[in-house]
N, C-alpha and C positions, 0 to 999 in steps of 0.2 A: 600690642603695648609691651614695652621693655621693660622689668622691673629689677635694677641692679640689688643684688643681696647685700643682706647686714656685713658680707664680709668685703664685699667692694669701697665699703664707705672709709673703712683703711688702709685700702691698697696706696699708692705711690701716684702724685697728680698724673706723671707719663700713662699709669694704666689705665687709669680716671679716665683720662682726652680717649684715649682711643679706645677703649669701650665704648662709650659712648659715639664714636665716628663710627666702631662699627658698625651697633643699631641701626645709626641713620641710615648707612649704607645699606643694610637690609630692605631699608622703605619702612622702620619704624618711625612712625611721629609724635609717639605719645611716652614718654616715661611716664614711670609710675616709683618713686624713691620713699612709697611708706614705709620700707622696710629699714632705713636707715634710724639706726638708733638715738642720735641727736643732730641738729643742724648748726653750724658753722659760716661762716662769711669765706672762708675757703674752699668750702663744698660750692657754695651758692654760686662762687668767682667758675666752677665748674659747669656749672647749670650754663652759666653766660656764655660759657666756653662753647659746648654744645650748640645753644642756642646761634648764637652767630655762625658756628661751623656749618650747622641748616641751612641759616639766610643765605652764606656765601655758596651754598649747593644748590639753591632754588628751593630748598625745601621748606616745611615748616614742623616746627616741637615747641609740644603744650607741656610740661610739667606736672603731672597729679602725685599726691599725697606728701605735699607740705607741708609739715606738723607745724605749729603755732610758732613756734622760733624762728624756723623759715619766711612764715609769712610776713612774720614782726619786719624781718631781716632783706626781703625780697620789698617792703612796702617804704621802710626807712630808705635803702636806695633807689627807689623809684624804677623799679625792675618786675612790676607786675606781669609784664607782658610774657615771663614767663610760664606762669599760669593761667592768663585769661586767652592763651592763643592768638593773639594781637600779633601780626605781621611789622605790624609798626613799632618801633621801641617807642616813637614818642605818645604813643595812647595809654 
């Protein structure tokens, strides 16, 4: 499991995207972003980022430690599937 630090959650989207491509390319599937201090609709557009970068590699990424603003934010766009590990967006 990948768990980007309190100080990634500031870096610069380019750093974002490819952190996170690296993990995958590791053979990580699971982030873990409890460590992130607040949640954002611009972090989250990041998760998506991820998440699709997976699909398009055959892979698949769960999302864990979504604090309650995330979830709000991930359920109001209809984007759970990054948490319940749904290969499908549309489930």
């Amino acid at each position: 499991m990948w768990c980007p630090d309190a100080a990634l959650f500031d870096a610069s989207w380019e750093q974002l995207k490819a952190s996170g491509e690296d993990a995958l390319a590791r053979g990580e599937s699971e982030f873990d972003v409890s460590q992130w201090p607040q949640a954002s609709s611009a972090h989250l557009a990041v998760m998506l980022y991820w998440w699709q970068f997976a699909k398009t590699h055959d892979k698949t990424l769960t999302i864990h430690g979504l604090n309650p603003t995330f979830l709000t934010l991930a359920e109001l766009g209809g984007v759970q599937f990054l948490y319940t590990g749904a290969t499908d967006a549309g489930h």
